[in-house]
C-alpha positions, 0 to 999 in steps of 0.5 A: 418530497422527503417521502420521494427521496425516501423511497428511491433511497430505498429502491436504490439500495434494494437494486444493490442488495440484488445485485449482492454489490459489496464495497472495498473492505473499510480495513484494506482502504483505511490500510491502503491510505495509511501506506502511502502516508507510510511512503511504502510505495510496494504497499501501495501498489499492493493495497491499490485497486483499479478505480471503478473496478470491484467494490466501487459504486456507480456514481454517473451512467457514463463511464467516463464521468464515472471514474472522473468522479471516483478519481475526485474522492480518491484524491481529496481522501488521499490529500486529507490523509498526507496533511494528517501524516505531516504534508503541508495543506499547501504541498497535499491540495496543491497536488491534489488540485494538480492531478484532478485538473489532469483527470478532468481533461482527461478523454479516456478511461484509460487515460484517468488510470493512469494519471490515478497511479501517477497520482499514487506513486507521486503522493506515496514518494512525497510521503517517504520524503517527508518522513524520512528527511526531518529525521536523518541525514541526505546519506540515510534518506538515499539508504532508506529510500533504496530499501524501500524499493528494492524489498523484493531483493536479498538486501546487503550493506556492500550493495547499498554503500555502492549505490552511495559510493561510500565505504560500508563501514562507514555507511553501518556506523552511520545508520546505527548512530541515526536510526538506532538499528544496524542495517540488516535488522532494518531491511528484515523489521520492513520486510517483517511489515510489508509481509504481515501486509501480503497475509492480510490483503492477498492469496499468496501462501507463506512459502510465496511471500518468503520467495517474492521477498527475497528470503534464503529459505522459508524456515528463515522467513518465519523466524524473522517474521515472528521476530518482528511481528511475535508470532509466526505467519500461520498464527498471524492468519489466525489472529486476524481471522485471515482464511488461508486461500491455499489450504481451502484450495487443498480441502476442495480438491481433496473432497472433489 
Protein backbone atom coordinates (compact mmCIF):
# COMPACT_ATOMS: atom_id res chain seq x y z
CA UNK A 1 0.00 0.00 0.00
CA UNK A 2 2.70 2.42 1.19
CA UNK A 3 4.61 1.20 -2.21
CA UNK A 4 1.38 2.40 -4.46
CA UNK A 5 1.04 5.73 -2.56
CA UNK A 6 4.64 5.95 -2.99
CA UNK A 7 4.58 5.72 -6.53
CA UNK A 8 1.75 7.74 -7.58
CA UNK A 9 3.19 10.48 -5.31
CA UNK A 10 5.90 10.21 -7.61
CA UNK A 11 3.92 9.95 -10.95
CA UNK A 12 2.18 13.07 -9.79
CA UNK A 13 5.00 15.28 -9.21
CA UNK A 14 6.85 13.84 -12.23
CA UNK A 15 3.50 15.23 -14.59
CA UNK A 16 3.87 18.73 -12.76
CA UNK A 17 7.75 18.85 -13.42
CA UNK A 18 6.68 18.29 -17.29
CA UNK A 19 4.08 20.50 -17.06
CA UNK A 20 7.21 23.18 -15.66
CA UNK A 21 4.15 24.11 -13.03
CA UNK A 22 5.40 26.62 -10.45
CA UNK A 23 3.78 27.73 -7.25
CA UNK A 24 2.91 31.25 -5.87
CA UNK A 25 6.46 32.65 -4.85
CA UNK A 26 6.34 31.51 -0.82
CA UNK A 27 7.46 35.66 -0.21
CA UNK A 28 4.94 37.33 -2.22
CA UNK A 29 2.02 34.93 -0.32
CA UNK A 30 3.92 35.31 3.17
CA UNK A 31 4.02 39.15 1.98
CA UNK A 32 0.55 38.91 0.99
CA UNK A 33 -0.99 37.74 4.34
CA UNK A 34 0.92 39.82 6.42
CA UNK A 35 -0.59 43.16 4.37
CA UNK A 36 -3.89 42.27 5.29
CA UNK A 37 -3.05 41.81 9.03
CA UNK A 38 -1.45 45.26 8.08
CA UNK A 39 -5.01 46.48 7.25
CA UNK A 40 -3.16 47.97 3.91
CA UNK A 41 -6.01 46.99 1.65
CA UNK A 42 -3.95 48.84 -1.53
CA UNK A 43 -1.41 45.80 -0.83
CA UNK A 44 -3.93 43.43 -0.81
CA UNK A 45 -5.30 44.05 -4.04
CA UNK A 46 -1.78 44.25 -5.29
CA UNK A 47 -0.29 41.12 -3.71
CA UNK A 48 -3.68 39.07 -4.28
CA UNK A 49 -4.07 36.59 -7.14
CA UNK A 50 -7.20 35.21 -8.81
CA UNK A 51 -7.89 31.82 -6.83
CA UNK A 52 -7.02 28.89 -9.55
CA UNK A 53 -5.08 31.06 -11.54
CA UNK A 54 -1.35 30.64 -11.95
CA UNK A 55 0.89 29.07 -9.39
CA UNK A 56 -2.23 27.36 -7.71
CA UNK A 57 -2.43 23.32 -7.75
CA UNK A 58 -5.23 21.27 -9.11
CA UNK A 59 -7.06 19.78 -6.18
CA UNK A 60 -10.40 18.48 -7.76
CA UNK A 61 -10.99 17.90 -11.73
CA UNK A 62 -13.99 19.74 -11.39
CA UNK A 63 -13.88 23.54 -11.67
CA UNK A 64 -16.09 24.39 -9.40
CA UNK A 65 -15.14 22.15 -6.35
CA UNK A 66 -11.64 23.05 -7.37
CA UNK A 67 -11.80 26.60 -6.43
CA UNK A 68 -14.12 25.73 -3.47
CA UNK A 69 -11.28 23.87 -2.21
CA UNK A 70 -8.74 26.73 -2.73
CA UNK A 71 -11.05 29.29 -1.22
CA UNK A 72 -10.92 26.81 2.05
CA UNK A 73 -7.46 27.21 2.60
CA UNK A 74 -7.04 30.45 1.65
CA UNK A 75 -9.68 31.37 4.34
CA UNK A 76 -8.28 29.24 7.20
CA UNK A 77 -4.66 30.77 6.09
CA UNK A 78 -6.12 34.10 6.00
CA UNK A 79 -8.18 33.54 9.96
CA UNK A 80 -4.76 31.80 11.27
CA UNK A 81 -2.84 34.98 10.45
CA UNK A 82 -5.45 37.84 11.96
CA UNK A 83 -5.72 35.96 15.12
CA UNK A 84 -1.80 36.02 15.02
CA UNK A 85 -2.01 39.78 14.37
CA UNK A 86 -4.56 40.57 17.18
CA UNK A 87 -8.04 39.57 15.92
CA UNK A 88 -10.05 37.69 18.47
CA UNK A 89 -10.11 33.59 17.53
CA UNK A 90 -13.85 34.19 17.87
CA UNK A 91 -14.20 37.47 15.32
CA UNK A 92 -11.27 35.59 12.75
CA UNK A 93 -13.19 31.61 12.36
CA UNK A 94 -16.68 33.51 12.98
CA UNK A 95 -15.55 35.39 9.52
CA UNK A 96 -14.03 32.66 8.08
CA UNK A 97 -16.73 29.94 8.98
CA UNK A 98 -19.23 32.84 7.43
CA UNK A 99 -17.38 33.40 4.01
CA UNK A 100 -16.70 29.37 3.53
CA UNK A 101 -20.34 28.81 3.95
CA UNK A 102 -21.03 31.54 0.94
CA UNK A 103 -18.48 29.82 -1.13
CA UNK A 104 -20.09 26.63 -0.51
CA UNK A 105 -23.48 27.68 -1.77
CA UNK A 106 -22.08 29.29 -4.13
CA UNK A 107 -23.11 27.69 -8.20
CA UNK A 108 -20.38 29.41 -10.12
CA UNK A 109 -17.01 30.09 -10.51
CA UNK A 110 -17.22 33.25 -10.85
CA UNK A 111 -19.67 33.68 -7.96
CA UNK A 112 -16.49 32.00 -5.72
CA UNK A 113 -14.47 35.04 -6.99
CA UNK A 114 -16.22 37.06 -5.71
CA UNK A 115 -17.05 36.31 -2.46
CA UNK A 116 -12.84 35.54 -2.16
CA UNK A 117 -12.32 39.62 -2.68
CA UNK A 118 -15.17 40.06 -0.62
CA UNK A 119 -13.56 37.98 1.95
CA UNK A 120 -10.16 39.94 1.60
CA UNK A 121 -11.26 43.39 1.58
CA UNK A 122 -13.69 42.57 4.76
CA UNK A 123 -10.53 40.87 6.79
CA UNK A 124 -8.01 43.50 5.60
CA UNK A 125 -10.68 46.76 6.89
CA UNK A 126 -11.12 44.56 10.20
CA UNK A 127 -7.30 44.18 10.45
CA UNK A 128 -6.99 48.05 9.93
CA UNK A 129 -9.74 48.58 12.77
CA UNK A 130 -7.90 46.39 15.15
CA UNK A 131 -4.72 48.02 14.81
CA UNK A 132 -5.50 51.19 14.72
CA UNK A 133 -8.44 51.55 17.31
CA UNK A 134 -6.54 50.40 20.46
CA UNK A 135 -3.90 52.99 19.79
CA UNK A 136 -5.66 56.33 19.09
CA UNK A 137 -8.42 58.18 19.11
CA UNK A 138 -12.00 57.85 17.02
CA UNK A 139 -10.56 61.40 15.17
CA UNK A 140 -7.00 59.68 14.33
CA UNK A 141 -8.66 56.29 13.32
CA UNK A 142 -10.89 58.14 10.41
CA UNK A 143 -7.37 60.21 9.50
CA UNK A 144 -5.51 56.94 8.98
CA UNK A 145 -8.15 54.80 7.75
CA UNK A 146 -8.50 57.97 4.71
CA UNK A 147 -4.82 57.79 4.27
CA UNK A 148 -4.81 54.34 3.94
CA UNK A 149 -7.34 54.70 0.99
CA UNK A 150 -6.40 57.44 -0.93
CA UNK A 151 -2.35 56.70 -1.60
CA UNK A 152 -2.80 56.97 -4.63
CA UNK A 153 -3.82 60.84 -4.09
CA UNK A 154 -1.40 63.73 -3.48
CA UNK A 155 -2.42 63.89 0.29
CA UNK A 156 -2.62 67.10 2.42
CA UNK A 157 -3.84 68.13 6.06
CA UNK A 158 -6.62 71.01 4.90
CA UNK A 159 -8.40 67.81 2.64
CA UNK A 160 -8.28 65.25 5.41
CA UNK A 161 -9.49 67.96 8.30
CA UNK A 162 -12.28 68.67 5.83
CA UNK A 163 -13.32 64.98 5.54
CA UNK A 164 -13.52 65.28 9.44
CA UNK A 165 -14.96 68.67 9.65
CA UNK A 166 -12.40 69.68 11.99
CA UNK A 167 -9.71 72.78 11.78
CA UNK A 168 -6.28 71.80 10.55
CA UNK A 169 -4.63 73.21 13.03
CA UNK A 170 -6.29 71.12 15.29
CA UNK A 171 -6.24 68.24 13.50
CA UNK A 172 -1.93 68.51 13.17
CA UNK A 173 -1.68 68.80 16.85
CA UNK A 174 -3.68 66.20 17.43
CA UNK A 175 -1.75 63.71 15.13
CA UNK A 176 1.45 64.65 16.40
CA UNK A 177 0.56 64.24 19.95
CA UNK A 178 -1.04 60.62 19.07
CA UNK A 179 1.41 59.04 16.49
CA UNK A 180 4.28 61.07 17.15
CA UNK A 181 4.84 62.03 13.61
CA UNK A 182 3.27 65.18 11.58
CA UNK A 183 1.01 64.35 8.99
CA UNK A 184 2.82 64.80 5.77
CA UNK A 185 5.89 62.32 7.17
CA UNK A 186 3.06 60.06 7.86
CA UNK A 187 1.43 60.06 4.53
CA UNK A 188 5.08 59.99 2.84
CA UNK A 189 6.87 56.62 5.46
CA UNK A 190 3.11 54.69 4.09
CA UNK A 191 3.66 55.73 0.54
CA UNK A 192 7.68 54.96 1.08
CA UNK A 193 6.35 51.33 2.22
CA UNK A 194 3.62 50.62 -0.19
CA UNK A 195 6.15 51.56 -2.97
CA UNK A 196 9.07 49.12 -1.68
CA UNK A 197 6.24 46.69 -2.10
CA UNK A 198 5.25 47.52 -5.98
CA UNK A 199 9.19 46.95 -6.63
CA UNK A 200 9.28 43.76 -5.40
CA UNK A 201 5.78 42.21 -6.55
CA UNK A 202 5.21 44.18 -9.69
CA UNK A 203 6.63 45.42 -13.36
CA UNK A 204 6.21 48.83 -12.85
CA UNK A 205 9.38 50.99 -13.21
CA UNK A 206 10.41 54.02 -10.76
CA UNK A 207 9.03 56.54 -12.81
CA UNK A 208 5.52 54.43 -13.01
CA UNK A 209 5.19 53.76 -8.91
CA UNK A 210 6.16 57.65 -8.44
CA UNK A 211 3.13 58.63 -10.92
CA UNK A 212 0.48 56.14 -9.46
CA UNK A 213 1.50 57.48 -5.89
CA UNK A 214 0.71 60.86 -6.50
CA UNK A 215 4.56 61.94 -6.15
CA UNK A 216 5.44 66.02 -7.93
CA UNK A 217 8.08 64.62 -9.57
CA UNK A 218 10.05 61.49 -9.78
CA UNK A 219 13.39 63.00 -8.49
CA UNK A 220 11.05 63.51 -5.25
CA UNK A 221 9.81 59.89 -5.08
CA UNK A 222 13.28 58.98 -4.81
CA UNK A 223 14.37 61.16 -2.09
CA UNK A 224 11.40 60.29 -0.09
CA UNK A 225 11.82 56.73 -0.69
CA UNK A 226 15.48 56.51 0.69
CA UNK A 227 14.61 58.36 3.27
CA UNK A 228 12.08 55.94 4.47
CA UNK A 229 13.72 52.78 3.23
CA UNK A 230 17.60 54.30 3.24
CA UNK A 231 18.61 53.50 -0.04
CA UNK A 232 17.20 54.56 -2.98
CA UNK A 233 14.68 52.74 -5.57
CA UNK A 234 17.43 51.18 -7.90
CA UNK A 235 19.62 50.02 -5.07
CA UNK A 236 16.33 48.48 -3.46
CA UNK A 237 15.81 46.32 -6.77
CA UNK A 238 19.23 45.22 -6.29
CA UNK A 239 19.40 44.50 -2.73
CA UNK A 240 16.52 42.10 -3.13
CA UNK A 241 17.94 40.72 -6.49
CA UNK A 242 14.61 42.26 -8.18
CA UNK A 243 15.11 42.17 -12.03
CA UNK A 244 14.47 45.41 -13.45
CA UNK A 245 11.36 44.25 -16.31
CA UNK A 246 12.11 47.83 -18.11
CA UNK A 247 15.77 47.75 -18.71
CA UNK A 248 15.72 43.93 -19.88
CA UNK A 249 12.71 45.03 -22.14
CA UNK A 250 15.32 48.05 -23.36
CA UNK A 251 18.48 45.16 -23.48
CA UNK A 252 15.89 43.10 -25.90
CA UNK A 253 15.13 45.77 -28.26
CA UNK A 254 18.34 46.95 -28.39
CA UNK A 255 20.04 43.55 -29.69
CA UNK A 256 16.74 42.60 -31.48
Amino acid sequence: MKEEHEKHMAEYLFSQREMNFEHISFDREIAFYESICAGDIESVRMLSTPLCGEGYGILSKDPLHNIRYHFVISAAMIARFCVKGGMTPEKSYGLSDYYINLADEARSVEQVHAIHKDMLEDYTLHMRHVRNNGCYSKPIVKVIDFISDHLHNKLSLEVAAAQLGLSSAYLSRLFKAETGTNFSDFVNARKAEYAANLLRYSEYSDLEISNLLGFSSQSYFIKIFKKYQGVTPKAYRKQFQIPDFRDQETHKEAIG
